[in-house]
N, C-alpha and C positions, 0 to 999 in steps of 0.2 A: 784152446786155453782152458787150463781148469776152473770146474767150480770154483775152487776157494779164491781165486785170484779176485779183486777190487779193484776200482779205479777211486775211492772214496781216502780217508786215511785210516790209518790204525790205531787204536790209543796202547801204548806202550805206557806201562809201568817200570819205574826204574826204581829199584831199590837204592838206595843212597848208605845203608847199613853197613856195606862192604866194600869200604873202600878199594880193594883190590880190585874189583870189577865196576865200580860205578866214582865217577865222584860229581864236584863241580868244576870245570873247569874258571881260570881267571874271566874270561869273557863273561859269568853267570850261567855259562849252557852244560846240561850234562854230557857226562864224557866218559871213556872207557871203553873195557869191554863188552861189556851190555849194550851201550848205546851204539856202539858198532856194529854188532852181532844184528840188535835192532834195524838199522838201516840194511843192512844186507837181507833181513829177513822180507820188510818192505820193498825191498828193490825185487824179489822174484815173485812177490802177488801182485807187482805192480799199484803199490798203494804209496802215501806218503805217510812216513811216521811221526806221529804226534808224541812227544814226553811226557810225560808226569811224574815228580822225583815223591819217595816218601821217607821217612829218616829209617825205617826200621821195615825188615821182611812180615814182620805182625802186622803191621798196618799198612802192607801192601795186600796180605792177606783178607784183612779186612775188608779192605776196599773191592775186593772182588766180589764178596755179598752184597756191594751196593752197587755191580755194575759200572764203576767208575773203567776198568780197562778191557783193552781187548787180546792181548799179550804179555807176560810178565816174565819175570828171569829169577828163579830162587833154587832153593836147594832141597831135592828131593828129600822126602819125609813122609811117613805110611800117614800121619795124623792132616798134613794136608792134601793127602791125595785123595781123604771123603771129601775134599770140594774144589779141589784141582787136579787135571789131567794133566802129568808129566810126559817130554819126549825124554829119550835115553839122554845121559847127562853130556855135557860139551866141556866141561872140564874139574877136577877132582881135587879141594885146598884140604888142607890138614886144619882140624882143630886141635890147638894144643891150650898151655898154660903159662901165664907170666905167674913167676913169685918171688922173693926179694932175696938175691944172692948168697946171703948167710942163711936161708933157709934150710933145714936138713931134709929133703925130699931132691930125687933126683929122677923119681917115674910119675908118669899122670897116675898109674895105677895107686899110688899112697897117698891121692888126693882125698880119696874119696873115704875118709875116717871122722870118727865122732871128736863132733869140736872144734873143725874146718868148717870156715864159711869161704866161701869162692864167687865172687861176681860173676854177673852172666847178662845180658841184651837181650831183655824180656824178648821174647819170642822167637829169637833166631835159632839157627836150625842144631846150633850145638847146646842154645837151653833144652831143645826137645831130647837132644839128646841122653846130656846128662838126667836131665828128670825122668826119663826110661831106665838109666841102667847104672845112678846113684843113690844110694840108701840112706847114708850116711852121714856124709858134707851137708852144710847146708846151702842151699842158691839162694844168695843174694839179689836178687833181679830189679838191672836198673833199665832208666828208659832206653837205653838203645847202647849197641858195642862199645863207641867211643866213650858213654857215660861211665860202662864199665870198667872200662879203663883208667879216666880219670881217680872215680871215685878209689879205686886201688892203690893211685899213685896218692893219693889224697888222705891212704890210712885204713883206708875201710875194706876189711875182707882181707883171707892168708891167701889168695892168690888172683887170679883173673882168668876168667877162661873168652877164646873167642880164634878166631884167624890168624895162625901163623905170622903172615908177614907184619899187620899190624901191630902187631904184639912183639917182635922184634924192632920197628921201629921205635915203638914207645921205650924198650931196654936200652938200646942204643942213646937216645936222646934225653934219658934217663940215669943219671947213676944209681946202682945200687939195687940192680933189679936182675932178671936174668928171665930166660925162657926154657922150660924144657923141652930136652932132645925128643922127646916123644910123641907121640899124637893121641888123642884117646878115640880119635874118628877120623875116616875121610867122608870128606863132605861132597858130595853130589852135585854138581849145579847145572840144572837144565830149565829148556823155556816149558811155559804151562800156559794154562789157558782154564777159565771157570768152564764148572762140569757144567752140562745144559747147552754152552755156546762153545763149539764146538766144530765151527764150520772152515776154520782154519788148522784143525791141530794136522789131518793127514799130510799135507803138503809141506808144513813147517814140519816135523817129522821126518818126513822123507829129504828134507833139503839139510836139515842138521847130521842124519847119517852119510848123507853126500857129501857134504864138508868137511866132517871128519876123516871119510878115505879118502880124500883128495888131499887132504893135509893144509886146504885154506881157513879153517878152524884154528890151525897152530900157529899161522899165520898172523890170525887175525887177533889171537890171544897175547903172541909177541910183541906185534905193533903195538897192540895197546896196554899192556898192561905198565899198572900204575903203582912205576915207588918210588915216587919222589915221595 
C-alpha cells in the first residue's frame, strides 16, 4: 500500500464558482464534476471525502493559507502555482464573452479597447487572465462569476467575461444578449494541493494520468456534467 494512502478522510475543497463543474444539488449536497472526481480520488487512498463548498476559486485559494483543505479542484495559473502544486489538467472550458446582440464587436480580440468595461469574478482564473494580457478595457470585478453576470444583465459593464456554458445559458434565458464565437483562453482545470503538504499529490498525480488514458476521466466528466 502506498504511503500516500489514509484510512482518515480528506477535506476537499469544492469550488462552487463554476457551475459547470461544481454546484448544489436539490438535496443541499454538493454535486458534479469535482465532487465526483473527489470521491473517486478518496476511493484509491482509501480515505473518505469530506466537502467544503466556497462561492469563488479566490477564496478557495485563500483558504489554503489557513489550512482549511487538503485537496482542491481549480484552474491552473503561474500566479497560483507560488502556493499550489498542480497535476496535469483533467479537462479544458473556454473563457469567452457575453455582450448584448446589437453590440458591434464580433472577436474577444476587440474587447479589449479604451472605454470598455467588462465584468469579471474577482479572482477567477480568466480575471487573472485578462489582467495579464489586457491593457486597455477596464475589469470591472464583482464578488464572484454569477455576480458577473447579473450585474451585466442588470446594465453594468459593455460586456461579461467568464465560462462558456454559463454565459450561454444566461443568453439563452435572456433576450437580447449574445455570446461570442470565440475564446480569449482555454482554461486548465486540474486538482492541487498547498505547497508544504504535499504528501498526497504523487499518487493523485499518477491516478488523474491513469484516468485520463483509460478514458474513465471522460466518463466521468460526461456523467456529470452540469446543464441544466
Amino acid at each position: 500500500m502506498s504511503e500516500a494512502r489514509c484510512s482518515t478522510a480528506l477535506r476537499f475543497a469544492i469550488n462552487l464558482g463554476n457551475p459547470v463543474l461544481a454546484f448544489i444539488s436539490p438535496s443541499g449536497e454538493p454535486e458534479g464534476i469535482s465532487v465526483a472526481l473527489a470521491r473517486r480520488i478518496a476511493q484509491s487512498l482509501g480515505a473518505e471525502a469530506q466537502f467544503t463548498t466556497y462561492p469563488t476559486a479566490g477564496a478557495v485559494v485563500a483558504a489554503a493559507q489557513a489550512g482549511e483543505w487538503d485537496i482542491a479542484f481549480l484552474a491552473r495559473d503561474p500566479e497560483r502555482a507560488q502556493t499550489l502544486r498542480f497535476t496535469e489538467s483533467y479537462i479544458t472550458i473556454q473563457g469567452t464573452m457575453m455582450v448584448a446582440a446589437e453590440a458591434d464587436v464580433r472577436s474577444v480580440a476587440q474587447m479589449d479597447s479604451e472605454g470598455l468595461t467588462i465584468n469579471v469574478g474577482k479572482g477567477a482564473a480568466y480575471d487573472l487572465w485578462l489582467t495579464r494580457n489586457f491593457s486597455r478595457a477596464v475589469l470591472l470585478r464583482q464578488a464572484s462569476s454569477q455576480a458577473a453576470i447579473d450585474a451585466f444583465l442588470n446594465g453594468e459593464g459593455d460586456a461579461v467575461a467568464g465560462i462558456r456554458q454559463p454565459l450561454e445559458k444566461a443568453a439563452r434565458q435572456n433576450a437580447g444578449y449574445r455570446v461570442l464565437e470565440d475564446n480569449f483562453t482555454q482554461i486548465e482545470q486540474a486538482v492541487c494541493v498547498p505547497l508544504g503538504d504535499e504528501r498526497y499529490f504523487a499518487e493523485i498525480a499518477g491516478l488523474i494520468n491513469s484516468l485520463k488514458e483509460s478514458g474513465e476521466i471522460a466518463q466521468l466528466i460526461n456523467s456529470n456534467l452540469n446543464d441544466s
